[in-house]
Gaussian input, Z-matrix of N, CA and C with variables (Angstrom, degrees):
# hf/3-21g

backbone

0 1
 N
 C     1     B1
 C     2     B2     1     A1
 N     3     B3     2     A2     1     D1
 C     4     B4     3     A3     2     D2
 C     5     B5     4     A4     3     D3
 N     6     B6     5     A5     4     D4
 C     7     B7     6     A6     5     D5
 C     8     B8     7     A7     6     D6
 N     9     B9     8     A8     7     D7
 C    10    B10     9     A9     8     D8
 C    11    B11    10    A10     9     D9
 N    12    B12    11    A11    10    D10
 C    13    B13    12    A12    11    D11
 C    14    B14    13    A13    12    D12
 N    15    B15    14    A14    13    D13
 C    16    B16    15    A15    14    D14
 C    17    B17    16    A16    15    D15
 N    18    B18    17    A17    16    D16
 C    19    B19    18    A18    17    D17
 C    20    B20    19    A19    18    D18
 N    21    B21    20    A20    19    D19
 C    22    B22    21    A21    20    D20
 C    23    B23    22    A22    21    D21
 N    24    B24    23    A23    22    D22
 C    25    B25    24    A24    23    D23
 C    26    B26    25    A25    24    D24
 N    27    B27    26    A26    25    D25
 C    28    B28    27    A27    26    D26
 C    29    B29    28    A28    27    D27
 N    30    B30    29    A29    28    D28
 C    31    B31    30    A30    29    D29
 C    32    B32    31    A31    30    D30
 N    33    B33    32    A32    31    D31
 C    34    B34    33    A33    32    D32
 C    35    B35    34    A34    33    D33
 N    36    B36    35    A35    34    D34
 C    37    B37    36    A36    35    D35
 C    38    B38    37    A37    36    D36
 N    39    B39    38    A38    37    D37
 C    40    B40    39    A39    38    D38
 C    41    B41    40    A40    39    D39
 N    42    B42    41    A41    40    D40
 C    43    B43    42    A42    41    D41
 C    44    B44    43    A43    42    D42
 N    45    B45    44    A44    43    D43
 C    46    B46    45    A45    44    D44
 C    47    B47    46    A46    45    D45
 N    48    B48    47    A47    46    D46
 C    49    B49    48    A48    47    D47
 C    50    B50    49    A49    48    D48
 N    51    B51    50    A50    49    D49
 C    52    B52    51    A51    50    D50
 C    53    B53    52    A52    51    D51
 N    54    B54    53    A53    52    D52
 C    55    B55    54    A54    53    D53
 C    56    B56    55    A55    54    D54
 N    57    B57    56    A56    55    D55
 C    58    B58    57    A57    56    D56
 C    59    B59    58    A58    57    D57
 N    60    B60    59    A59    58    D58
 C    61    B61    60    A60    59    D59
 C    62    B62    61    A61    60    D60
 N    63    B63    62    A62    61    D61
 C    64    B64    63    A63    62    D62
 C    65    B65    64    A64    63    D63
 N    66    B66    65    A65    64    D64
 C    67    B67    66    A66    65    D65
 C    68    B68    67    A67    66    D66
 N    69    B69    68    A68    67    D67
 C    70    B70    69    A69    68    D68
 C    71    B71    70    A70    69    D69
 N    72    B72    71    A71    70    D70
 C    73    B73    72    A72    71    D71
 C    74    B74    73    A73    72    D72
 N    75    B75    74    A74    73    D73
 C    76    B76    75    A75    74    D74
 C    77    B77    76    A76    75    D75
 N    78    B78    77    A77    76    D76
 C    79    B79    78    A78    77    D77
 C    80    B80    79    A79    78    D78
 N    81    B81    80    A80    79    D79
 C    82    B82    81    A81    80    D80
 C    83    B83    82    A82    81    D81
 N    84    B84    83    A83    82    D82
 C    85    B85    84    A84    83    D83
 C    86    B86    85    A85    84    D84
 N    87    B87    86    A86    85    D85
 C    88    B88    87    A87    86    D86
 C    89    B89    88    A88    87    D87
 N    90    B90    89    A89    88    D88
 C    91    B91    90    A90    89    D89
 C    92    B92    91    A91    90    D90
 N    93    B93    92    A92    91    D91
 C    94    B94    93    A93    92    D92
 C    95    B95    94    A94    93    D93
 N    96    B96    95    A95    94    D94
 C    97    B97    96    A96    95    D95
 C    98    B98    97    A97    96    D96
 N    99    B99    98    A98    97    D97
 C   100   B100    99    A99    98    D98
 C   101   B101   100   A100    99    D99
 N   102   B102   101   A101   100   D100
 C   103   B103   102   A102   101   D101
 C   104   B104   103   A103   102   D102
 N   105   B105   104   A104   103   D103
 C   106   B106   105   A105   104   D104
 C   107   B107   106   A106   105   D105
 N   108   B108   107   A107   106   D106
 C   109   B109   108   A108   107   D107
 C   110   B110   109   A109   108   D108
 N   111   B111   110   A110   109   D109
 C   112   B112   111   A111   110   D110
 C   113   B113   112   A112   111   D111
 N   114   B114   113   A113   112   D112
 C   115   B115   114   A114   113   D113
 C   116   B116   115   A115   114   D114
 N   117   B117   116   A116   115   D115
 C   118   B118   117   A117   116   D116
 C   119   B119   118   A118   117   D117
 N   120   B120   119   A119   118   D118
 C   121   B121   120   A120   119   D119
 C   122   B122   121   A121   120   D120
 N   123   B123   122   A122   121   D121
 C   124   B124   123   A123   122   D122
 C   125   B125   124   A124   123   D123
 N   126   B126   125   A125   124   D124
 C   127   B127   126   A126   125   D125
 C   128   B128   127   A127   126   D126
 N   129   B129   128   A128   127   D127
 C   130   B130   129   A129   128   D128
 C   131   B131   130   A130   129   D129
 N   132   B132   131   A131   130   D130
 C   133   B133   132   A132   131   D131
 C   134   B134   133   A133   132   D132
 N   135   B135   134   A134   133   D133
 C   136   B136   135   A135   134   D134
 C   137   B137   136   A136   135   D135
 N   138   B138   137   A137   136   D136
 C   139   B139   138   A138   137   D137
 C   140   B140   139   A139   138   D138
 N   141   B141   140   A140   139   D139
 C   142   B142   141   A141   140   D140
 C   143   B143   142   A142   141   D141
 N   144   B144   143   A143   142   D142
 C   145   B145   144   A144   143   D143
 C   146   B146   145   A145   144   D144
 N   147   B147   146   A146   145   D145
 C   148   B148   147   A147   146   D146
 C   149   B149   148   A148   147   D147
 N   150   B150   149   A149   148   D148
 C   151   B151   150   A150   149   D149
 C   152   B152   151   A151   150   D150
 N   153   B153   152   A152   151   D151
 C   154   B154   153   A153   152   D152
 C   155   B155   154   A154   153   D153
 N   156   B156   155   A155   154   D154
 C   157   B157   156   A156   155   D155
 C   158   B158   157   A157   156   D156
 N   159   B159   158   A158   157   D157
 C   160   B160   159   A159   158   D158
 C   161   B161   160   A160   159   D159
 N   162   B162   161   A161   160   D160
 C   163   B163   162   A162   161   D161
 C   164   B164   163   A163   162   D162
 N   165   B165   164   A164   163   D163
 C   166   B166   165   A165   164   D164
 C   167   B167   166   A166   165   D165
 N   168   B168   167   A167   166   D166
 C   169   B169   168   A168   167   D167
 C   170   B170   169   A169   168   D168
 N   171   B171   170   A170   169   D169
 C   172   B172   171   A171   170   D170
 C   173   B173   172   A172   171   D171
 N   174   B174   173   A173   172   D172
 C   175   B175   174   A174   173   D173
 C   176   B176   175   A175   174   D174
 N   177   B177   176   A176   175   D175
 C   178   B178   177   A177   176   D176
 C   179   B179   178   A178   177   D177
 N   180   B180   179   A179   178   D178
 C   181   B181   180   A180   179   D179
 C   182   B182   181   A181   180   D180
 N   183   B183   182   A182   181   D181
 C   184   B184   183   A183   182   D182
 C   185   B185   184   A184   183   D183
 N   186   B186   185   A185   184   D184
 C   187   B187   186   A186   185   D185
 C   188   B188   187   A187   186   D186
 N   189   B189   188   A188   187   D187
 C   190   B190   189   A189   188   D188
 C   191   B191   190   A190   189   D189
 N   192   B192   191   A191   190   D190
 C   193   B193   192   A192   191   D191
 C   194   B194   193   A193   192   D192
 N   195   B195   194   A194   193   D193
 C   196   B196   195   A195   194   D194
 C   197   B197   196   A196   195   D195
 N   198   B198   197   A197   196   D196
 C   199   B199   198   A198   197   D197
 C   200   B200   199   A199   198   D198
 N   201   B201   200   A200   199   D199
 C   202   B202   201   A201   200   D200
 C   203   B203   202   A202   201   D201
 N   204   B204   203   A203   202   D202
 C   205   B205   204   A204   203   D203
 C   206   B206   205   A205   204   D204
 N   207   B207   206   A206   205   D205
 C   208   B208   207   A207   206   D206
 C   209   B209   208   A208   207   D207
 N   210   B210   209   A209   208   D208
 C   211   B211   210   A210   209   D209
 C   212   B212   211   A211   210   D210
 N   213   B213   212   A212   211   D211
 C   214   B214   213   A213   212   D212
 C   215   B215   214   A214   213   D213
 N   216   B216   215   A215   214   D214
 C   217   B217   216   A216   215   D215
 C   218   B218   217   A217   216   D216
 N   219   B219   218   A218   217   D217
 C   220   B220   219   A219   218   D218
 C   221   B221   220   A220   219   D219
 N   222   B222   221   A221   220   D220
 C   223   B223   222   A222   221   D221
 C   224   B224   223   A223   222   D222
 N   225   B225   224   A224   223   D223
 C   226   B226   225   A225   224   D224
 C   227   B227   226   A226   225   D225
 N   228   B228   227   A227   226   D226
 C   229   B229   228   A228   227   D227
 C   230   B230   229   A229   228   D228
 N   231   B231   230   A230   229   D229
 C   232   B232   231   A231   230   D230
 C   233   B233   232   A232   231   D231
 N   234   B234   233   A233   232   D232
 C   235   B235   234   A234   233   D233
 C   236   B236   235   A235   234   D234
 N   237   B237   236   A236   235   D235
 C   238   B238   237   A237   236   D236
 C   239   B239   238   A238   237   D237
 N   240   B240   239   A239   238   D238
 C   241   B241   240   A240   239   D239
 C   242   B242   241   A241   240   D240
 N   243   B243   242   A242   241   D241
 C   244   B244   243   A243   242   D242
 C   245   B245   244   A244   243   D243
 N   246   B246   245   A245   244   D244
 C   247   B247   246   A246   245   D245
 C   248   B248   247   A247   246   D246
 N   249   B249   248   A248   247   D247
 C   250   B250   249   A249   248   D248
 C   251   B251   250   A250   249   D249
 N   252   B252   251   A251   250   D250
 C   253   B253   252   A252   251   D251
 C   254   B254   253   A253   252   D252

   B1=1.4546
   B2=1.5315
   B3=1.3672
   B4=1.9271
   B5=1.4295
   B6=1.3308
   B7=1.7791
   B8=1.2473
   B9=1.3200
   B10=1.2100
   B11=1.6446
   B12=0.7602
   B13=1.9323
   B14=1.2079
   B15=1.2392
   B16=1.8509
   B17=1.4639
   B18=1.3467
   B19=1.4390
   B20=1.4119
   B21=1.0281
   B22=1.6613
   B23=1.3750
   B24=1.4082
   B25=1.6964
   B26=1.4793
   B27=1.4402
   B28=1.5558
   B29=1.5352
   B30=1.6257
   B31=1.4208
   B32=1.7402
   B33=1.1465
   B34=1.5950
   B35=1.3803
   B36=1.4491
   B37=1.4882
   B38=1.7562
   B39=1.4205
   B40=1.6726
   B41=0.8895
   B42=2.0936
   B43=1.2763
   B44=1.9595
   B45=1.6605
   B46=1.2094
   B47=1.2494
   B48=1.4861
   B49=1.4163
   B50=1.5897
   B51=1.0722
   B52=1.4979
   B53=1.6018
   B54=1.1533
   B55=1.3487
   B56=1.9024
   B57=0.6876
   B58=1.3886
   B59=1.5282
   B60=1.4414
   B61=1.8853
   B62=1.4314
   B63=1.2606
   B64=1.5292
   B65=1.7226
   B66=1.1023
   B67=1.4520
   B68=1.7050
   B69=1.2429
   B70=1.3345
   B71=1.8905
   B72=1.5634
   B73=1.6340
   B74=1.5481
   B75=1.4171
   B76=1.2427
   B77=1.5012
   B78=1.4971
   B79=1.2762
   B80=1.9164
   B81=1.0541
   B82=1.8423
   B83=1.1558
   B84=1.4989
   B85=1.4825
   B86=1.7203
   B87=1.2439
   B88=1.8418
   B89=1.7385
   B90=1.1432
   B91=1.3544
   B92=1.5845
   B93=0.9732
   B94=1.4395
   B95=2.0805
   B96=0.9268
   B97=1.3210
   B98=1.6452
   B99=1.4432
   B100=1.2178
   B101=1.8231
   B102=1.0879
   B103=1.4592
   B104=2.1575
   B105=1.0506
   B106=1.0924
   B107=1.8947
   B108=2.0870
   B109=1.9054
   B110=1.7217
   B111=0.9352
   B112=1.8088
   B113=1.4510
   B114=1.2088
   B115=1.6074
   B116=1.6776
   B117=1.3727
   B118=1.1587
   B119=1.8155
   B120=1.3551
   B121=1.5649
   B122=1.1667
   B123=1.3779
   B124=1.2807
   B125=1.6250
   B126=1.3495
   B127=1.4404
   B128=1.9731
   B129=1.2681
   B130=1.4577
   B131=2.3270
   B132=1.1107
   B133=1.5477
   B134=1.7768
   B135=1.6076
   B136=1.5512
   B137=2.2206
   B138=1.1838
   B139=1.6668
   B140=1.0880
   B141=1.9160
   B142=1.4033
   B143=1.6086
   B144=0.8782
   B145=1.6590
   B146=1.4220
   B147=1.4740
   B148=1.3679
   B149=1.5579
   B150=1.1341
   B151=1.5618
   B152=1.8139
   B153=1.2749
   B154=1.5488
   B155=1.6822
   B156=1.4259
   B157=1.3103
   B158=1.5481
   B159=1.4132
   B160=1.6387
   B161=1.7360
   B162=1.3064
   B163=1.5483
   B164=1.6142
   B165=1.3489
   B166=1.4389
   B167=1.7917
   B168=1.1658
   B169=1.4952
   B170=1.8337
   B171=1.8337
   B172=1.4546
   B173=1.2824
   B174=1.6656
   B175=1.2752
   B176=1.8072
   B177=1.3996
   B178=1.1809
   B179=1.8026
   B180=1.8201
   B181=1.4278
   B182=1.6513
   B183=1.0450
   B184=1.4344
   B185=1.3982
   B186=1.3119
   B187=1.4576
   B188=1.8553
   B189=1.3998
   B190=1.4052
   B191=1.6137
   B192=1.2669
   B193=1.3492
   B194=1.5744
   B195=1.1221
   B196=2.1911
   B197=1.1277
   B198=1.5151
   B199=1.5700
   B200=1.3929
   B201=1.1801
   B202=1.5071
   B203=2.0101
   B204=1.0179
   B205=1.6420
   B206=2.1718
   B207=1.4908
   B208=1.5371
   B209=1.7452
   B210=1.3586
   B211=1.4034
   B212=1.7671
   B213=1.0812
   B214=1.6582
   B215=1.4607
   B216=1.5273
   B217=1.5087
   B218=1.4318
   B219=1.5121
   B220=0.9918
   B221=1.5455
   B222=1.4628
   B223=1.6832
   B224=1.2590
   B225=1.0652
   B226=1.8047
   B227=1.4674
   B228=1.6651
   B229=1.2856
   B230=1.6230
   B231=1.1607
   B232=1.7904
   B233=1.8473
   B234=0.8345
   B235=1.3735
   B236=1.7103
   B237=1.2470
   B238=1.7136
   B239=1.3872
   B240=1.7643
   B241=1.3018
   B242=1.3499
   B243=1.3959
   B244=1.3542
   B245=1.3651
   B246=1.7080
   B247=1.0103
   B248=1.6807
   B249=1.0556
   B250=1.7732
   B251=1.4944
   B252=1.7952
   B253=1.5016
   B254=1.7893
   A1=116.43
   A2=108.17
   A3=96.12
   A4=87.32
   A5=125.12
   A6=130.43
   A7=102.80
   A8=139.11
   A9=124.77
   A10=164.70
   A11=62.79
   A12=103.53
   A13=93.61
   A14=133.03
   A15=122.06
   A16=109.47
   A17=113.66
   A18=119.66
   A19=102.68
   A20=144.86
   A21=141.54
   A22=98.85
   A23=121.67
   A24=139.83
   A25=105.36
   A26=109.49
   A27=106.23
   A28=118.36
   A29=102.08
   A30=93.87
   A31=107.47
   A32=116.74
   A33=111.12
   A34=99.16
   A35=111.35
   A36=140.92
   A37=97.01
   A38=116.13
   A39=110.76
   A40=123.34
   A41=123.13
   A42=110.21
   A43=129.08
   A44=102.36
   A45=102.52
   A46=111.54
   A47=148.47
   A48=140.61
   A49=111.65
   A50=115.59
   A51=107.86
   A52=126.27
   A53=117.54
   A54=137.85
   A55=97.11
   A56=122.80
   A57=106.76
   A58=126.44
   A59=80.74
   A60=109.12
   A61=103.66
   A62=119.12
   A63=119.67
   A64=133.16
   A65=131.00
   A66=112.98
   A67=101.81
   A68=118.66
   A69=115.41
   A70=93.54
   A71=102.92
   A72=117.76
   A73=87.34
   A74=106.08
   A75=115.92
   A76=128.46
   A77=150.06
   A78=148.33
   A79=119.17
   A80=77.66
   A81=90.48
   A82=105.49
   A83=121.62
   A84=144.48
   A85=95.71
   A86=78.68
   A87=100.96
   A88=116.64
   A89=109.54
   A90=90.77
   A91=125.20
   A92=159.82
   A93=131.03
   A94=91.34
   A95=137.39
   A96=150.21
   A97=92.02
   A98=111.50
   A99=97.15
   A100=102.90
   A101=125.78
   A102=109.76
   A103=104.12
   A104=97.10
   A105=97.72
   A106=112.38
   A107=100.83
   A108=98.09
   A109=100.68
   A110=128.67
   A111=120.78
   A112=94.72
   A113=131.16
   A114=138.81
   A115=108.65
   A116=126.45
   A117=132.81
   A118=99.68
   A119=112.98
   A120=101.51
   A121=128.15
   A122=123.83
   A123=132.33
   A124=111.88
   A125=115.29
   A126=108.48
   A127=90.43
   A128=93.24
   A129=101.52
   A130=130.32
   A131=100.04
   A132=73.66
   A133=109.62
   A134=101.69
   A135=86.53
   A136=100.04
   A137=87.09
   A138=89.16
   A139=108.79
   A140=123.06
   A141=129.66
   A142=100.14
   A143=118.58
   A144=134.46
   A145=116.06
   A146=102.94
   A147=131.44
   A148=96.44
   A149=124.77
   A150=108.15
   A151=97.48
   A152=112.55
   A153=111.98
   A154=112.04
   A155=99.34
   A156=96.34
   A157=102.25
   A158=118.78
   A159=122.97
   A160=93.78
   A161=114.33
   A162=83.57
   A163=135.94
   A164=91.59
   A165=111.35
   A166=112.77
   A167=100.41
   A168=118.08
   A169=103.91
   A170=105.68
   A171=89.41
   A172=126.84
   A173=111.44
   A174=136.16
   A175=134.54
   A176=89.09
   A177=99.46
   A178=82.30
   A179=95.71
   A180=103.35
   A181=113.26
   A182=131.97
   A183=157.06
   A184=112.19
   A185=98.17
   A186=74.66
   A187=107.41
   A188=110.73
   A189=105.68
   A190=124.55
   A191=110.99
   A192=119.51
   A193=111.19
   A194=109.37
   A195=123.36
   A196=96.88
   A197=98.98
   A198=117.90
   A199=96.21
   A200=131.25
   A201=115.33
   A202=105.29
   A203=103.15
   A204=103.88
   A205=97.22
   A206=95.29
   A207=93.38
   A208=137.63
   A209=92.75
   A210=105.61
   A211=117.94
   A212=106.28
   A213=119.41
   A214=101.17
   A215=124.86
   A216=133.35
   A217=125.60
   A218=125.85
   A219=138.24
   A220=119.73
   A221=96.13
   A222=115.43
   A223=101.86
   A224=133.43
   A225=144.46
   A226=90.41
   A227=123.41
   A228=94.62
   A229=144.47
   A230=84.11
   A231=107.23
   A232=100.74
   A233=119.06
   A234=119.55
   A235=135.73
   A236=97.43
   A237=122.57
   A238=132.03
   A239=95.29
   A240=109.80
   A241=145.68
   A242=105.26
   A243=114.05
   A244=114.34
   A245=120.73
   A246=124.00
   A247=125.01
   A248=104.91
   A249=111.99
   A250=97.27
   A251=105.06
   A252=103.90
   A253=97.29
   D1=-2.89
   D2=-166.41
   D3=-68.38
   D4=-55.71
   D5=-161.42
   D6=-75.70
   D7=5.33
   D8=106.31
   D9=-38.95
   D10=-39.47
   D11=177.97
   D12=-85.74
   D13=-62.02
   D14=177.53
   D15=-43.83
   D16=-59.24
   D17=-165.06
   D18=-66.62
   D19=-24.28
   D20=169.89
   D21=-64.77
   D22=-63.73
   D23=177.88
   D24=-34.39
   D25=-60.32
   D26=-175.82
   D27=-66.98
   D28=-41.19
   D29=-174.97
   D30=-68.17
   D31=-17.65
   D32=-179.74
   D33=-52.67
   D34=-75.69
   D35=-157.33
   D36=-48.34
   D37=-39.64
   D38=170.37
   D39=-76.29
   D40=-21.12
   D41=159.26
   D42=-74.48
   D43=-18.56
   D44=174.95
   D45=-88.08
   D46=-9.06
   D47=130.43
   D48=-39.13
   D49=-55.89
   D50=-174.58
   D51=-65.86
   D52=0.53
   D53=-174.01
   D54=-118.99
   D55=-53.47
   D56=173.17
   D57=68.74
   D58=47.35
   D59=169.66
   D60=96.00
   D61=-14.78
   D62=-175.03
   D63=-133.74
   D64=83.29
   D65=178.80
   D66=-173.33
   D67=-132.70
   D68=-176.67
   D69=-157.13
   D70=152.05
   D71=-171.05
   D72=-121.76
   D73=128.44
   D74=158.29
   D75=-103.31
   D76=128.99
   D77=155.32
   D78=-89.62
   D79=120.16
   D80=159.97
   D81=-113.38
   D82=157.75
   D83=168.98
   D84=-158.18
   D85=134.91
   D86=-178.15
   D87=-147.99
   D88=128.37
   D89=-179.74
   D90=-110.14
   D91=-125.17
   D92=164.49
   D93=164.00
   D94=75.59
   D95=172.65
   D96=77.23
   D97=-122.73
   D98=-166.85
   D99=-93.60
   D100=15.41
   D101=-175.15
   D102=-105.22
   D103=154.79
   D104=-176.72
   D105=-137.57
   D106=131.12
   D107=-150.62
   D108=-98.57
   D109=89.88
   D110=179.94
   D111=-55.05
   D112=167.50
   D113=174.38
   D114=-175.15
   D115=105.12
   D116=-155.39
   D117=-130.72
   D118=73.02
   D119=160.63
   D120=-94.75
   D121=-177.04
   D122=-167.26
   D123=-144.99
   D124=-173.33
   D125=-152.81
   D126=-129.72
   D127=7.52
   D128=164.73
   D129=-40.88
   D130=171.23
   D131=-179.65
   D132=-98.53
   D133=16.36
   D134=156.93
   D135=103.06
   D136=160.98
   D137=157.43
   D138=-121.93
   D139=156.98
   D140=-169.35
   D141=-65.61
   D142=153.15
   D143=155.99
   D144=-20.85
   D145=-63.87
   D146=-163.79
   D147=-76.57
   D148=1.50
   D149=-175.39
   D150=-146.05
   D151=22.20
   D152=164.95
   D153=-61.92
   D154=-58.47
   D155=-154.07
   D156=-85.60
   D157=41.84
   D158=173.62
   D159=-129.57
   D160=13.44
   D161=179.63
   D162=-113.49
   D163=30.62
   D164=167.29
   D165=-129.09
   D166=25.34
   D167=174.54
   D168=-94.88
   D169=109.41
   D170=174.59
   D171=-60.43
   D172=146.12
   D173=-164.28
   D174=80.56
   D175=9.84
   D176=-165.03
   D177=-99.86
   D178=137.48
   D179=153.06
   D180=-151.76
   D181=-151.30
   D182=-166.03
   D183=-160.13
   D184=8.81
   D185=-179.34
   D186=-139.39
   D187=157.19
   D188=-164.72
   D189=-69.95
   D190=-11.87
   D191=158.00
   D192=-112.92
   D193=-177.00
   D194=178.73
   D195=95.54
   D196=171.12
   D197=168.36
   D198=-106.64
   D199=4.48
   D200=167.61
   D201=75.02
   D202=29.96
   D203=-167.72
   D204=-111.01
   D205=-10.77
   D206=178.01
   D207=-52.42
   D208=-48.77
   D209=174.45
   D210=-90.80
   D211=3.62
   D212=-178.74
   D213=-98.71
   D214=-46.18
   D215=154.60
   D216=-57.99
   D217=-15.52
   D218=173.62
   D219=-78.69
   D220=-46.89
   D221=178.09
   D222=-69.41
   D223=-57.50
   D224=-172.26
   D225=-50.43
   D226=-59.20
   D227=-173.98
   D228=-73.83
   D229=-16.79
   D230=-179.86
   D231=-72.84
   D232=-49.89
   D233=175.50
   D234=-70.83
   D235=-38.96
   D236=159.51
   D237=-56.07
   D238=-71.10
   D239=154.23
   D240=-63.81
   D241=-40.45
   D242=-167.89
   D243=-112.49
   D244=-6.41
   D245=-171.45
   D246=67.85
   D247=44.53
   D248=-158.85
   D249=-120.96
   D250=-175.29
   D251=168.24
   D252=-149.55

């Protein structure tokens, strides 16, 4: 569970960057036989269109600091570890 626990941690910490001191974080958890869906948005202003499908590409970020390696470590673990998508 710790690399679990990161990947909840990070995705928080990218939704409270993406909000930018102000908005509201939502969690769902649902479970559905044996699989179970975490879903954590935010009220942030979003990523452009044009740059969705780059953001689990290492090095890729939006943001003015990182190496952009967060959500690429995030995906690896959910899928690796946990068998998820």
């Amino acid at each position: 569970p710790p690399l679990f626990d990161w990947v909840i941690e990070n995705l928080i910490k990218n939704a409270l960057d993406a909000m930018q001191g102000a908005g509201s974080i939502n969690f769902t958890i649902a479970q559905q036989s044996d699989k179970v869906t975490i879903t954590i948005a935010d009220s942030g202003k979003g990523i452009p269109k044009h740059e969705i499908a780059k953001v689990f590409d290492p090095g890729f970020t939006t943001k003015k600091r990182g190496w952009g390696l967060g959500l690429t470590l995030t995906k690896r673990i959910i899928e690796y570890y946990h068998k998820g998508s």
